[in-house]
C-alpha positions as CSV (number, residue, x, y, z in Angstrom):
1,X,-179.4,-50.7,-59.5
2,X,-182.0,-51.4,-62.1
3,X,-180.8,-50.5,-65.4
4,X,-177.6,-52.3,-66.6
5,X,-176.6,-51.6,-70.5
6,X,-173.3,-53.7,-71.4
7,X,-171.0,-53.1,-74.8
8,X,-168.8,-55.4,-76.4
9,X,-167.3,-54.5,-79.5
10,X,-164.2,-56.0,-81.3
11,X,-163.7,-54.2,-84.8
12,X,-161.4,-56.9,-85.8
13,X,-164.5,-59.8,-85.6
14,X,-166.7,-56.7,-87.0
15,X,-168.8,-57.2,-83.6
16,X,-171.2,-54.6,-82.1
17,X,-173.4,-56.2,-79.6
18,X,-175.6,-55.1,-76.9
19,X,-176.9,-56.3,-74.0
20,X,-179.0,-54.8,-71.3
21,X,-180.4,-55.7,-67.9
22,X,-183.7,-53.6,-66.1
23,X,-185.9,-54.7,-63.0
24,X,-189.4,-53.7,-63.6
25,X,-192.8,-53.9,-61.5
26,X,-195.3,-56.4,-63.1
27,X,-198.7,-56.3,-62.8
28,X,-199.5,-59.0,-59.9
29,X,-196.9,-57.9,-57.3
30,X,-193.4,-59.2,-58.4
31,X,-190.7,-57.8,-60.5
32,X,-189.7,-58.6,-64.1
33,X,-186.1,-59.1,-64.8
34,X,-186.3,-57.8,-68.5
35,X,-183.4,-59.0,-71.0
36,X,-182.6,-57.6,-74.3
37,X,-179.6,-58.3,-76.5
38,X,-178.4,-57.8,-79.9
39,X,-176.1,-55.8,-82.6
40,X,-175.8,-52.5,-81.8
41,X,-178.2,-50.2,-83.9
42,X,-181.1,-53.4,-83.7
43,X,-184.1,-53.8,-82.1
44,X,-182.4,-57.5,-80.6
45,X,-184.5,-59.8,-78.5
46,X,-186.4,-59.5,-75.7
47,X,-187.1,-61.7,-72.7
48,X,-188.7,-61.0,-69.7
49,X,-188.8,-63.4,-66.3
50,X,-191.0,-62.6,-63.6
51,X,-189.5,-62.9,-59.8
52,X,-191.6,-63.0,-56.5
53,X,-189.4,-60.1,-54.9
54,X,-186.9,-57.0,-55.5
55,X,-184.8,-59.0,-54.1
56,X,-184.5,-62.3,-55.7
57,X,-184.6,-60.0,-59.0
58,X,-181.6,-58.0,-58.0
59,X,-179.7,-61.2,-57.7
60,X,-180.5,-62.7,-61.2
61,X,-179.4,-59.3,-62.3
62,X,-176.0,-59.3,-61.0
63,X,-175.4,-62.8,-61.8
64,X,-176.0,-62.4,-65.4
65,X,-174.1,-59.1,-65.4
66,X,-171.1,-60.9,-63.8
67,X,-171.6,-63.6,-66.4
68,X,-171.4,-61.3,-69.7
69,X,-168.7,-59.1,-68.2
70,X,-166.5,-62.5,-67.8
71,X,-167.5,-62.9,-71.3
72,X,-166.1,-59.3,-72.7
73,X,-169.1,-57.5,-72.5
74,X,-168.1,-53.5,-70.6
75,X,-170.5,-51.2,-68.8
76,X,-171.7,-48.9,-71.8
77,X,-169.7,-45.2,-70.7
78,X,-166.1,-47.5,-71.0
79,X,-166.8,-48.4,-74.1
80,X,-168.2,-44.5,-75.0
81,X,-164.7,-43.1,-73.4
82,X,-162.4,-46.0,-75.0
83,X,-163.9,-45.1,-78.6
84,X,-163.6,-41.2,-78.0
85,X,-159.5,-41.9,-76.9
86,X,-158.9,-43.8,-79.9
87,X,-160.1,-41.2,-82.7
């Protein structure tokens, strides 16, 4: 797993927010955890962090994905199949 692109959207609070995980080679032999985050239909924020290994990035990975999901944030196609079931 190296791509990870949460929802979390609440029309009552108008919110529409991103937030999206991807592992990535850098140049000197480790592997970037690359962060972005915003409202949905923005270019958000970026931040990348560098790890030694696959590995050790794969973790930081699923710990922040375990952190925004206990925080509301849904893998993207939920959200795409819970707004097509409502209309």
């Amino acid at each position: 797993m190296t791509l990870v692109h949460l929802t979390r959207i609440d029309p009552a609070k108008n919110m529409r927010r991103f937030y999206r995980l991807d592992m990535q080679p850098d140049l000197f032999g480790g592997v970037a955890l690359v962060r972005a985050w915003g409202r949905i239909g923005s270019a958000g924020q970026v931040r990348s962090y560098v790890y030694p290994d696959p590995a050790a990035a794969c973790v930081a990975l699923e710990k922040q994905q375990r952190v925004k999901m206990r925080r509301g944030y849904l893998p993207l196609d939920h959200g795409f199949r819970l707004r097509n079931h409502q209309a």
